[in-house]
BAKEVEX-486213 format. One record per residue: residue number from 1; x, y, z of N, C-alpha, C in turn. Coordinates in steps of 0.02 Angstrom, whole numbers, plus 50000, padded with zeros to 5 digits. Layout:
% residues N
+-----+-------+-------+-------+-------+-------+-------+-------+-------+-------+
: seq :   n.x :   n.y :   n.z :  ca.x :  ca.y :  ca.z :   c.x :   c.y :   c.z :
+-----+-------+-------+-------+-------+-------+-------+-------+-------+-------+
: NUM :     X :     Y :     Z :     X :     Y :     Z :     X :     Y :     Z :
...
+-----+-------+-------+-------+-------+-------+-------+-------+-------+-------+
END
This chain:
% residues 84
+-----+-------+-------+-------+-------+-------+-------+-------+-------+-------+
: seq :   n.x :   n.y :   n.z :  ca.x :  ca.y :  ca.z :   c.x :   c.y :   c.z :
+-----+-------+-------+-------+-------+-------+-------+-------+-------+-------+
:   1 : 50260 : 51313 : 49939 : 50284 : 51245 : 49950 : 50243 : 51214 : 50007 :
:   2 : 50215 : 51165 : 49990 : 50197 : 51141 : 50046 : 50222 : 51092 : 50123 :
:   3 : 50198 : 51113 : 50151 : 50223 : 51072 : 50225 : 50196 : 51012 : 50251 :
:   4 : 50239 : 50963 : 50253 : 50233 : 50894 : 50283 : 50206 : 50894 : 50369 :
:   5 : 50170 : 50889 : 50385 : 50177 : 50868 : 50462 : 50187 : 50792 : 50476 :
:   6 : 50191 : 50740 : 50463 : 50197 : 50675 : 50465 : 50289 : 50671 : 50455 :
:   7 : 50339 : 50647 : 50489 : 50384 : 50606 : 50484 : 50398 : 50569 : 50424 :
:   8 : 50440 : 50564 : 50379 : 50463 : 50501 : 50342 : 50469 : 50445 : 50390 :
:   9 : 50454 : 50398 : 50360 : 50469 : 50326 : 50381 : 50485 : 50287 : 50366 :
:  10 : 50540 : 50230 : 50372 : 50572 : 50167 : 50349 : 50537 : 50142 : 50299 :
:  11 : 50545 : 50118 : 50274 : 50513 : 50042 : 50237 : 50505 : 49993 : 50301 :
:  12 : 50549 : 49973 : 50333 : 50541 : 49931 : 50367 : 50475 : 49946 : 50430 :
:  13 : 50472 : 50027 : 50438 : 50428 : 50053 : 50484 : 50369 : 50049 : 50424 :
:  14 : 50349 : 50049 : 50381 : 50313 : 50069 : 50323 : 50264 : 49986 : 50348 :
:  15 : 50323 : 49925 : 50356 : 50286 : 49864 : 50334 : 50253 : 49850 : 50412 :
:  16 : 50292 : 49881 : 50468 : 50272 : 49871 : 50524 : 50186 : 49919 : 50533 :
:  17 : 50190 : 49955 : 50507 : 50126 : 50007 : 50497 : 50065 : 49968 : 50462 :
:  18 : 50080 : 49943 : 50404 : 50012 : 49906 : 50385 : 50023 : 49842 : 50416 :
:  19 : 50063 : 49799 : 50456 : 50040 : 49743 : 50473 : 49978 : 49780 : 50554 :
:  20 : 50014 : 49822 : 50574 : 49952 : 49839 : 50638 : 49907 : 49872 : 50606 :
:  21 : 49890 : 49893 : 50569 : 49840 : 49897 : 50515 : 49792 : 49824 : 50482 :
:  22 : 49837 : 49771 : 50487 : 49789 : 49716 : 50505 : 49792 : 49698 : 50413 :
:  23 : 49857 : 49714 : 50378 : 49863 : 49669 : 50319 : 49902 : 49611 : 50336 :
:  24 : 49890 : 49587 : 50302 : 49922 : 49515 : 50282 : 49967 : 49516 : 50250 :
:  25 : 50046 : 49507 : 50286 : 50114 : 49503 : 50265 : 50126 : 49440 : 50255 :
:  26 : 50147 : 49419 : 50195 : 50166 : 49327 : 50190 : 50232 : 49337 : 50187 :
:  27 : 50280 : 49373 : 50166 : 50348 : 49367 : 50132 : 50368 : 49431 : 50147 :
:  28 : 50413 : 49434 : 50214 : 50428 : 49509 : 50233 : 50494 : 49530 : 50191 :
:  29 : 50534 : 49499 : 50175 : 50574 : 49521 : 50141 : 50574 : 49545 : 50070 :
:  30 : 50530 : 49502 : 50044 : 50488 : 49521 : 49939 : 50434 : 49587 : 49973 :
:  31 : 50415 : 49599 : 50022 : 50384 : 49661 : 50041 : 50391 : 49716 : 50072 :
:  32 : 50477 : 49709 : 50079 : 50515 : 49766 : 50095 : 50535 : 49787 : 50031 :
:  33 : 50559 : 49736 : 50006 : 50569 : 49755 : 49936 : 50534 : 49819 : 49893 :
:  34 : 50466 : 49781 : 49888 : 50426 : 49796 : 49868 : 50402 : 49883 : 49885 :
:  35 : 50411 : 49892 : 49947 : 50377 : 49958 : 49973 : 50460 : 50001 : 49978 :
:  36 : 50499 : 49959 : 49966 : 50567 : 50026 : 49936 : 50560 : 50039 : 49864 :
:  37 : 50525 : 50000 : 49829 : 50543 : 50045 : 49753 : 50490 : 50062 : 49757 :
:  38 : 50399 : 50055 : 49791 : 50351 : 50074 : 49770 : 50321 : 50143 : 49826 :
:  39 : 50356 : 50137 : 49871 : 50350 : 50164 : 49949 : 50228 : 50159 : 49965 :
:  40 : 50239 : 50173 : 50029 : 50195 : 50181 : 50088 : 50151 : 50253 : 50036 :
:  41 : 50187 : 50290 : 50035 : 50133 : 50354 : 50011 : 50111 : 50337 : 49949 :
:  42 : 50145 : 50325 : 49902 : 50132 : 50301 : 49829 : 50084 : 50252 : 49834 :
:  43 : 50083 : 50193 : 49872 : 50005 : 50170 : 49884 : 49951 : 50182 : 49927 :
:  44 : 49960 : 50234 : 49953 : 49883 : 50257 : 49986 : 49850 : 50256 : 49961 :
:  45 : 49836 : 50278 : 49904 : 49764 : 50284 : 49880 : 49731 : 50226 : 49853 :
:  46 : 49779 : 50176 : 49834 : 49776 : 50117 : 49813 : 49736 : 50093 : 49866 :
:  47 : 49753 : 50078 : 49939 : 49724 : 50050 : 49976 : 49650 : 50054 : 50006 :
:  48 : 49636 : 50107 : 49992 : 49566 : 50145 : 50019 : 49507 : 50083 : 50003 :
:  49 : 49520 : 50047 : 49943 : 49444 : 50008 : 49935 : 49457 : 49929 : 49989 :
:  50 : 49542 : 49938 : 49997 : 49541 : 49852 : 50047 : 49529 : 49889 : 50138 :
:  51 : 49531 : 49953 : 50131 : 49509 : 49961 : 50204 : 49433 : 49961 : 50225 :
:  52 : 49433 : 49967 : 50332 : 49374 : 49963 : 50319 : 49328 : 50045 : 50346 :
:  53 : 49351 : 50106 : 50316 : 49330 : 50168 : 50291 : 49341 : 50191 : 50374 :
:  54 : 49356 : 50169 : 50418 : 49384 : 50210 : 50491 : 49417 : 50266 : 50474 :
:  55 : 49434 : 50284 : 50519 : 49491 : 50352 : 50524 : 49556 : 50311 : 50550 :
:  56 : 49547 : 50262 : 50575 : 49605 : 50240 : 50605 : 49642 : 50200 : 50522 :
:  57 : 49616 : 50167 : 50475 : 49641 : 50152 : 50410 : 49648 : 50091 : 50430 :
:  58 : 49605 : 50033 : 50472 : 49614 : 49974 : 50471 : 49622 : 49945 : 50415 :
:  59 : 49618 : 49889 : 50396 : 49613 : 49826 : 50316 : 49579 : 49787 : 50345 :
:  60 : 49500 : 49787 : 50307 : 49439 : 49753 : 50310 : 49499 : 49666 : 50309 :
:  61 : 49471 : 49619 : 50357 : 49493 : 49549 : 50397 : 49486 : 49503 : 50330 :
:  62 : 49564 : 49498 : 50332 : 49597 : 49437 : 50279 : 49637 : 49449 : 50225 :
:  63 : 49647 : 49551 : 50219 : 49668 : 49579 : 50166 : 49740 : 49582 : 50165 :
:  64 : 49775 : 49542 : 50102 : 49864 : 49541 : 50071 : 49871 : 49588 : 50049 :
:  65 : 49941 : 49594 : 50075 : 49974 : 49618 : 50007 : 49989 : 49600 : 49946 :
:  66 : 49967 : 49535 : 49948 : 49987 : 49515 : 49867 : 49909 : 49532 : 49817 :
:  67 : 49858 : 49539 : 49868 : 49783 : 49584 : 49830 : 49806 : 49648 : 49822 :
:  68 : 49836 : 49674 : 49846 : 49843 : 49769 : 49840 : 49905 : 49781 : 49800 :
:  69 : 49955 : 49726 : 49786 : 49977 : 49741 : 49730 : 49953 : 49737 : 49669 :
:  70 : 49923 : 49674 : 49659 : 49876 : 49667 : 49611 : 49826 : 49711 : 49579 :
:  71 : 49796 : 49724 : 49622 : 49759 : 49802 : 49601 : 49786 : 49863 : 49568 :
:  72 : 49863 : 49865 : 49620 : 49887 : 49912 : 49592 : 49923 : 49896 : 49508 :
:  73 : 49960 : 49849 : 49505 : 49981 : 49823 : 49426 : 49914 : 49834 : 49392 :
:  74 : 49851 : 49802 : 49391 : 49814 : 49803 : 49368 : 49800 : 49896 : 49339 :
:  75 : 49780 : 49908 : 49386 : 49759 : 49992 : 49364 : 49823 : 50028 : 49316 :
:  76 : 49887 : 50003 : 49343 : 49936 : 50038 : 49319 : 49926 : 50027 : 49226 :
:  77 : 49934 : 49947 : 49208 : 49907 : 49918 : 49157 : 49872 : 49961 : 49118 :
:  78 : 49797 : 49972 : 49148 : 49760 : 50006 : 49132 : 49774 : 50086 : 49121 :
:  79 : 49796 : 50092 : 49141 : 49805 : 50188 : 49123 : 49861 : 50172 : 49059 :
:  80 : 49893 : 50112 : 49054 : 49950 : 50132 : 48995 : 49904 : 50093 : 48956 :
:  81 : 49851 : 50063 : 48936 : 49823 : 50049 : 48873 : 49799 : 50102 : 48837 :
:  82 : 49806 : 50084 : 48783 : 49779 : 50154 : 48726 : 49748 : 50109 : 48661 :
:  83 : 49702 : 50163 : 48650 : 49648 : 50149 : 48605 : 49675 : 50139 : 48534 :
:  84 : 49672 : 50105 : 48477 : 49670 : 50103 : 48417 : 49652 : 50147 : 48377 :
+-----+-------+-------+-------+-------+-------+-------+-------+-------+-------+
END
């Protein structure tokens, strides 16, 4: 089984984490929302192409959340299309 060293964290700590991370929160409440049914870990990996490749996990200057959802619907989309 593997072992966590990192803490769980809020949603609400979740949205406080990428705004000092330097995303762009427009609508904190549709983005609490949002990161309780989708959570913080479930989009990591998502985020990797809006950051800017630090260790610290900044968001390359001007980056939403309403782009990194998008991406994410998008890809999701994509993995459920199937061929003819």
């Amino acid at each position: 089984m593997a072992v966590f060293s990192k803490p769980a964290i809020t949603p609400h700590e979740q949205l406080q984490l990428l705004k000092q991370r330097g995303l762009i929160i427009i609508d904190e409440t549709r983005s609490l929302l949002f990161l309780e049914a989708v959570s913080f870990f479930r989009l990591t990996p998502y985020m990797r192409p809006f950051q800017t490749g630090t260790d610290d996990h900044q968001f390359k200057t001007g980056t939403k959340l309403s782009q990194l959802k998008g991406f994410l619907w998008m890809l999701c989309g994509m993995m459920q299309f199937k061929a003819v």
